[in-house]
DSSP file (Angstrom, degrees, kcal/mol; ACC not computed):
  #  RESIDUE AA STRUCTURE BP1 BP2  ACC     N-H-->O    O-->H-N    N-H-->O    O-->H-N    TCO  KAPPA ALPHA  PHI   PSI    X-CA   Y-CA   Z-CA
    1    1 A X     >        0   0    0      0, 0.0     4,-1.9     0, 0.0     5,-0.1   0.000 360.0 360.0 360.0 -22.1  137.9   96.0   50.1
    2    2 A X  H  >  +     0   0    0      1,-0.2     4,-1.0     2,-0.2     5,-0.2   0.901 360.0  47.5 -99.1 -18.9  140.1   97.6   52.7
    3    3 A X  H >>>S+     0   0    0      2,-0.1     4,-1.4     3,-0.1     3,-1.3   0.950 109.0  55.3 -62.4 -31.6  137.6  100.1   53.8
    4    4 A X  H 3>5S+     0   0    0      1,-0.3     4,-1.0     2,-0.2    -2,-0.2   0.973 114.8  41.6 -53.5 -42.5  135.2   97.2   54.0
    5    5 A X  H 3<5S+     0   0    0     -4,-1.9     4,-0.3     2,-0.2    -1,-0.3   0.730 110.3  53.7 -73.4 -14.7  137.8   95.5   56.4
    6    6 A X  H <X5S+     0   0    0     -3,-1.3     4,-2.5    -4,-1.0     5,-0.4   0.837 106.8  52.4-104.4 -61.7  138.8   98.4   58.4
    7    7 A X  H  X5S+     0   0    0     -4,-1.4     4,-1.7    -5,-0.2    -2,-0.2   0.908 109.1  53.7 -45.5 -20.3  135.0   99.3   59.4
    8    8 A X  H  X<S+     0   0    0     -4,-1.0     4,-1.5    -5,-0.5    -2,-0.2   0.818 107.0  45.9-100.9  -1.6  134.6   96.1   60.4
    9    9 A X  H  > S+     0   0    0     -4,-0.3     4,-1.4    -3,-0.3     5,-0.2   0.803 110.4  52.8-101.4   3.4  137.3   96.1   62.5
   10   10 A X  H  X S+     0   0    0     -4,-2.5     4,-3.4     2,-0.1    -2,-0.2   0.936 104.8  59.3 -56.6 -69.2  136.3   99.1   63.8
   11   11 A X  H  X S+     0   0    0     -4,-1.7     4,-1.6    -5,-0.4    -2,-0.1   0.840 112.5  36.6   7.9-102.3  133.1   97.5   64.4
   12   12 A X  H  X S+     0   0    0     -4,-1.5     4,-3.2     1,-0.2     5,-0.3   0.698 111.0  55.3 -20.7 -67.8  134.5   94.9   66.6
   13   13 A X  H  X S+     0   0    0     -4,-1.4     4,-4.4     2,-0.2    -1,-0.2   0.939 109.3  55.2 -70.5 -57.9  137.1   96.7   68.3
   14   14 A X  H >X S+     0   0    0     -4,-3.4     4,-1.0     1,-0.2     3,-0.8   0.874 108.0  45.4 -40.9 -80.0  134.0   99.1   69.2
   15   15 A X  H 3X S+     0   0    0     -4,-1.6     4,-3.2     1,-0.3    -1,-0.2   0.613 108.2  61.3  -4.8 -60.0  131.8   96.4   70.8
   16   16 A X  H 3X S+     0   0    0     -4,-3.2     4,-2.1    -3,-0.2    -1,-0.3   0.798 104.3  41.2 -48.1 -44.4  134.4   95.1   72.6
   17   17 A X  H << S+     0   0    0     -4,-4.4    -2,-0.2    -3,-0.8    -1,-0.2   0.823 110.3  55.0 -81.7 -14.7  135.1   97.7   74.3
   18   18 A X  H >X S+     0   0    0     -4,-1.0     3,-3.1     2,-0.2     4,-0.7   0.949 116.6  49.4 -67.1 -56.7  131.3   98.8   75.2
   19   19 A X  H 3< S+     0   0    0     -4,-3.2    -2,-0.2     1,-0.3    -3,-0.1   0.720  97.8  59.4 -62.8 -23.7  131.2   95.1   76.4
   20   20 A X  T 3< S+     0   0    0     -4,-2.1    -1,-0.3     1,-0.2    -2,-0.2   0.441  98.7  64.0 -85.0   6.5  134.0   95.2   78.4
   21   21 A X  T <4 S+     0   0    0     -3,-3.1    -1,-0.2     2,-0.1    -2,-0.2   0.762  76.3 107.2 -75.6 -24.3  132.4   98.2   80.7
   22   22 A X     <  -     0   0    0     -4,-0.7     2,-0.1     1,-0.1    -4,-0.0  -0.350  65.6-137.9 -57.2 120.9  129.9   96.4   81.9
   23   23 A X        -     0   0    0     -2,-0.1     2,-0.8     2,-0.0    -1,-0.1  -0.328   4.8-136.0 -94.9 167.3  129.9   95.4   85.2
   24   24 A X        -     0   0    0     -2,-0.1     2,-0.5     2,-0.0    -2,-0.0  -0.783  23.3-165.6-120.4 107.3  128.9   91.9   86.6
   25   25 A X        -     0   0    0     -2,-0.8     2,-0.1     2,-0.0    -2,-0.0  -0.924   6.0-169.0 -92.9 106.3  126.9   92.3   89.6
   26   26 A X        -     0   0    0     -2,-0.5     2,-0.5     1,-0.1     3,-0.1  -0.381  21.3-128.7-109.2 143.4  126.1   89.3   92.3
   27   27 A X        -     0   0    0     -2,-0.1     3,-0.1     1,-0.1    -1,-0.1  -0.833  29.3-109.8 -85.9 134.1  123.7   89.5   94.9
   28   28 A X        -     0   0    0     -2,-0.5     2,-0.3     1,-0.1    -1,-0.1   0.053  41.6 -94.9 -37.1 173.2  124.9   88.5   98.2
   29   29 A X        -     0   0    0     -3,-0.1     2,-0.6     1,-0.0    -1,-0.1  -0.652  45.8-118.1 -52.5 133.6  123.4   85.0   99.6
   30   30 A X        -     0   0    0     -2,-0.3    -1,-0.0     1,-0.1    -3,-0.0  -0.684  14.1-150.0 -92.2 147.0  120.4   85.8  101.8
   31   31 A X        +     0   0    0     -2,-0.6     2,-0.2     2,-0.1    -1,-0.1   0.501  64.6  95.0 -88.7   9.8  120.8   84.8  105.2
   32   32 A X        -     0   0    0      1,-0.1     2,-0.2     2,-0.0    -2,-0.1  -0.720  64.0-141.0-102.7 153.0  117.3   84.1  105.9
   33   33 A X     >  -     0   0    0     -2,-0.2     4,-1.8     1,-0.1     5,-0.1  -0.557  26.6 -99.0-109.8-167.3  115.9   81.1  105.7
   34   34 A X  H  > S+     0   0    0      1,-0.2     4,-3.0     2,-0.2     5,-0.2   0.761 119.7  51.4 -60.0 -24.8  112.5   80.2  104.3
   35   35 A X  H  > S+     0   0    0      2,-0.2     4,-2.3     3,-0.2    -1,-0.2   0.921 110.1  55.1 -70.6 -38.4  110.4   79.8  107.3
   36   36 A X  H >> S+     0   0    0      2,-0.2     3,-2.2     1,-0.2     4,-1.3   0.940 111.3  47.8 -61.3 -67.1  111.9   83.4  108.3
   37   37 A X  H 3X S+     0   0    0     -4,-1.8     4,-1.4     1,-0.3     5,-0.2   0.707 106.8  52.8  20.6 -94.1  110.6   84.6  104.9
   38   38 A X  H 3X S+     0   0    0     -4,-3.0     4,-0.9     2,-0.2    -1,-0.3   0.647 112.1  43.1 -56.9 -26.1  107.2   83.2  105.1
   39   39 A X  H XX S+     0   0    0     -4,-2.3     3,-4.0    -3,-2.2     4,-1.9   0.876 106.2  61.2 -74.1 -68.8  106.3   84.7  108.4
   40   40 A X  H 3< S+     0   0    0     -4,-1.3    -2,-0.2     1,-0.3    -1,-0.2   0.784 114.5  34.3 -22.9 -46.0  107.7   87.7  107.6
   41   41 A X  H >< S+     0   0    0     -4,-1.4     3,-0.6    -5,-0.3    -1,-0.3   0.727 104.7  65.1 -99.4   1.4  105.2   87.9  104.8
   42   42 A X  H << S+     0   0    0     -3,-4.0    -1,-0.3    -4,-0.9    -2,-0.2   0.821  97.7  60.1 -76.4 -30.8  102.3   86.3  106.3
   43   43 A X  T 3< S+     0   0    0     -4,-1.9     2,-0.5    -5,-0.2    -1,-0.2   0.503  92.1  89.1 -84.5   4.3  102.1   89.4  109.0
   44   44 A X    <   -     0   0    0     -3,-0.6     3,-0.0    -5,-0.3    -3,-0.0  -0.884  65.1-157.2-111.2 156.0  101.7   91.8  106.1
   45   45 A X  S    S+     0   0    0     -2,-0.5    -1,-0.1     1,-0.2    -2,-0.0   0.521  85.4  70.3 -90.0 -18.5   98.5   92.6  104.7
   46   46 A X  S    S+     0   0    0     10,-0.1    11,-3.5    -5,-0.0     2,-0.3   0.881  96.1  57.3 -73.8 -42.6   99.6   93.7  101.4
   47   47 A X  E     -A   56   0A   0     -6,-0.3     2,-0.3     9,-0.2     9,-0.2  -0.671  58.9-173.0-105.6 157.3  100.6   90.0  100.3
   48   48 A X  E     -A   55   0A   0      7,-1.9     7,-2.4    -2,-0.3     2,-0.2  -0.965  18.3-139.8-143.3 130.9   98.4   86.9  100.1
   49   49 A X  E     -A   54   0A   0     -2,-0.3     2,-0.4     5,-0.3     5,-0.2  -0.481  21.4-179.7 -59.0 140.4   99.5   83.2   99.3
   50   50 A X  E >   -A   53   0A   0      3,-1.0     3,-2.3    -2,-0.2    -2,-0.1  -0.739  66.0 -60.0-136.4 106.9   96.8   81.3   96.9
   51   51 A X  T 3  S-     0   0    0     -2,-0.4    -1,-0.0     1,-0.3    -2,-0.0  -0.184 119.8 -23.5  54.8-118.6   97.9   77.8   96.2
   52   52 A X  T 3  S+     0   0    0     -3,-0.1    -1,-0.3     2,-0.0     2,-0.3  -0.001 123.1  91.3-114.6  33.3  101.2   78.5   94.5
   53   53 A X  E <   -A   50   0A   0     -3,-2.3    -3,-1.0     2,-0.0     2,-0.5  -0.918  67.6-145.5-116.5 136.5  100.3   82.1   93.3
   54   54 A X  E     -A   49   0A   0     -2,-0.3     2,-0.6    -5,-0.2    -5,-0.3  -0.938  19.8-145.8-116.3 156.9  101.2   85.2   95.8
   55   55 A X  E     -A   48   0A   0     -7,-2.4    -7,-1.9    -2,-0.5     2,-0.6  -0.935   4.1-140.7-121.3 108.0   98.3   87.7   95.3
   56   56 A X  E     -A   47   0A   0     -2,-0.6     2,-0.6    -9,-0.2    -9,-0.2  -0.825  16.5-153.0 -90.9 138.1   99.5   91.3   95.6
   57   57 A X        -     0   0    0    -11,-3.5   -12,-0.0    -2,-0.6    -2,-0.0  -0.783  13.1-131.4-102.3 120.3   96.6   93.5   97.6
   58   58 A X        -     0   0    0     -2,-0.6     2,-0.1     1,-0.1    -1,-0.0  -0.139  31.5-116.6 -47.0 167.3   96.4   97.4   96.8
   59   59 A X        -     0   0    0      2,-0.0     2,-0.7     1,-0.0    -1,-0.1  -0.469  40.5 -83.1 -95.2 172.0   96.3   99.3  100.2
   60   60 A X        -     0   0    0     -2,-0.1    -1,-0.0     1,-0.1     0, 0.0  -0.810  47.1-131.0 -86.5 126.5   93.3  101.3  100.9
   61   61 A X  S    S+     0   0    0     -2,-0.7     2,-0.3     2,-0.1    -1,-0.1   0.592  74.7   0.2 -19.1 -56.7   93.6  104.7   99.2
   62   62 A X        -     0   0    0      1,-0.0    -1,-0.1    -3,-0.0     3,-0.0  -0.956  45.6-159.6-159.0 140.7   92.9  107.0  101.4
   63   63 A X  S    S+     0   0    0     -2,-0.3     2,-0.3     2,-0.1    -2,-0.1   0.582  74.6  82.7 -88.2 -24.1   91.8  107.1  105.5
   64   64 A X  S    S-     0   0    0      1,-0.1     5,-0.1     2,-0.0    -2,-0.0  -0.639  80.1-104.1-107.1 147.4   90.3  110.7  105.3
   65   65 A X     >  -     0   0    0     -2,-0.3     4,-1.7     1,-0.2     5,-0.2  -0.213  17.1-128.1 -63.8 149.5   87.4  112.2  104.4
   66   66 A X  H  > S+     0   0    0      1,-0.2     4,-1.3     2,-0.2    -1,-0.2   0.819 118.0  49.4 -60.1 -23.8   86.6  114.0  101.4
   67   67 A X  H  > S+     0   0    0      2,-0.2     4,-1.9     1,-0.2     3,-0.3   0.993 108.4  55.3 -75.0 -55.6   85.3  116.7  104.0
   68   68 A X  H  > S+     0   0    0      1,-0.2     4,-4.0     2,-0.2    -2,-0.2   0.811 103.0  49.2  14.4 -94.5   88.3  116.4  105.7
   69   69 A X  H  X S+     0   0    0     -4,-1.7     4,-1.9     1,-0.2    -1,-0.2   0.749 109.7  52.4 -56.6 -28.0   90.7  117.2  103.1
   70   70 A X  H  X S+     0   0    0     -4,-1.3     4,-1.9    -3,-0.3    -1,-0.2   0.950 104.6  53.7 -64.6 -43.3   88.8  120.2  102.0
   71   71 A X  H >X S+     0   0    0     -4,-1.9     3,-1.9     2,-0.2     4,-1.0   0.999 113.1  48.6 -61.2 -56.5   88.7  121.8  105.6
   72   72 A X  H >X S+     0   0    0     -4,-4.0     3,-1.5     1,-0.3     4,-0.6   0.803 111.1  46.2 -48.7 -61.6   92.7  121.3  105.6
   73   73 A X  H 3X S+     0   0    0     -4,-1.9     4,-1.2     2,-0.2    -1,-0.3   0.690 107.6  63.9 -38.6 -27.6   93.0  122.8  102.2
   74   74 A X  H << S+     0   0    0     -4,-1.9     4,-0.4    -3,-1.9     3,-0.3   0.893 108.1  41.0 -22.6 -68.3   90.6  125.7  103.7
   75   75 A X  H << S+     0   0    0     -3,-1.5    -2,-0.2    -4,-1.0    -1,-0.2   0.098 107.8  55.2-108.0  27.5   93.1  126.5  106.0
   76   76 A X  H  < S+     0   0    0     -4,-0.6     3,-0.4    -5,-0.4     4,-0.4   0.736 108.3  48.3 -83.8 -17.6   95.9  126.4  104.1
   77   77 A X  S  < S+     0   0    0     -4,-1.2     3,-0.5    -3,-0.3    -2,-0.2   0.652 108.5  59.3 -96.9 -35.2   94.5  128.9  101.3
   78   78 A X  S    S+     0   0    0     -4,-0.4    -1,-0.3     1,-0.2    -3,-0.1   0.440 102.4  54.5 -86.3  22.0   93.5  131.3  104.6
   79   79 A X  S    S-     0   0    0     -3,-0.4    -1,-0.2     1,-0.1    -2,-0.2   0.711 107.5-149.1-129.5 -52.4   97.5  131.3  105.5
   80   80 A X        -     0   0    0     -3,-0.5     2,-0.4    -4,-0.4    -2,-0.1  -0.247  38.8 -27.3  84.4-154.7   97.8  132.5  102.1
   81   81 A X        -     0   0    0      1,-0.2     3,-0.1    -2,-0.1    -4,-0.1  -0.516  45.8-157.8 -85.7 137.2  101.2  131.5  100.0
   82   82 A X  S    S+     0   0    0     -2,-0.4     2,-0.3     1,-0.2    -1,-0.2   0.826  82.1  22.8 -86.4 -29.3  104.2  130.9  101.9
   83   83 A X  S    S-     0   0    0      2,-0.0     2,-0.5     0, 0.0    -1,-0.2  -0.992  76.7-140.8-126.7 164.2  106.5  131.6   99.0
   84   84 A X        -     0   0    0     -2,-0.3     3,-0.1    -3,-0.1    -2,-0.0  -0.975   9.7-169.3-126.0 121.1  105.7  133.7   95.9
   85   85 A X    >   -     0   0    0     -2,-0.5     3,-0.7     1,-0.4     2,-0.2   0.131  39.5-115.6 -99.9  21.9  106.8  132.6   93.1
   86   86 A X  G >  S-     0   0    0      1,-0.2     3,-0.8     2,-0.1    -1,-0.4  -0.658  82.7 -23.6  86.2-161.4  106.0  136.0   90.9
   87   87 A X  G 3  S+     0   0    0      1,-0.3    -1,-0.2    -2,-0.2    -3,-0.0   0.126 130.1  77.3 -87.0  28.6  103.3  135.4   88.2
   88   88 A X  G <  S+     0   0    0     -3,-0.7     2,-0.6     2,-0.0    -1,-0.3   0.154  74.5  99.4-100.0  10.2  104.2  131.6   88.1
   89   89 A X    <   +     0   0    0     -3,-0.8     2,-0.4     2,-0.1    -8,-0.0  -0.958  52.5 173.6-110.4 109.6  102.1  131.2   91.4
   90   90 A X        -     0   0    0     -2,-0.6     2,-0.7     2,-0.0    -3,-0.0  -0.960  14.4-172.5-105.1 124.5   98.9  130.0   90.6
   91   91 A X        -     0   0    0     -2,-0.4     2,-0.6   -10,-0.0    -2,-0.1  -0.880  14.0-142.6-126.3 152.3   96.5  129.1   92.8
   92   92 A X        -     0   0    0     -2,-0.7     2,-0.1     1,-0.0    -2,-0.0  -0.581  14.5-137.1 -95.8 137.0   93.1  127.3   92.0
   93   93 A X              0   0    0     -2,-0.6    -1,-0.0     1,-0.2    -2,-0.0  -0.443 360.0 360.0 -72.4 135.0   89.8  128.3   94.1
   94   94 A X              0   0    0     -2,-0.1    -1,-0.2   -24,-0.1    -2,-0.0   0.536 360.0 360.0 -88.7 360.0   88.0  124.8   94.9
């Protein structure tokens, strides 16, 4: 019976003291009001209002061409490697 009482106040004592690290963190007040808000997000492209739903829009992937990217990789492979990492340098031929 007195281990039984002395783990649990072990227990306790333990808890308590995990709980009492925990910090309590407030967010300030914003100082914007709503109208500032709502422009703000009406001039991005990303977000869109529907009814009472706000619609987040993926970006478009990529601006460059698949052709593009290859020529650049092209001439980074004729440069050859700007550091050498030993036999950990691998590089793959496209």
């Amino acid at each position: 019976m007195k281990a039984l009482l002395t783990a649990l106040a072990l227990a306790t004592l333990g808890a308590s003291a995990a709980a009492s690290e925990a910090t309590q963190f407030n967010d300030p007040p914003s100082t914007r009001s709503r109208a500032d808000v709502m422009a703000a997000d009406a001039g991005s492209p990303l977000i869109r209002q529907v009814g009472d739903a706000t619609v987040f829009v993926d970006p478009a992937s990529s601006t460059v061409t698949r052709a593009e990217v290859r020529a650049q990789a092209a001439a980074v492979r004729g440069r050859g490697p700007g550091i050498s990492y030993g036999e950990a340098t691998v590089f793959s031929v496209m």
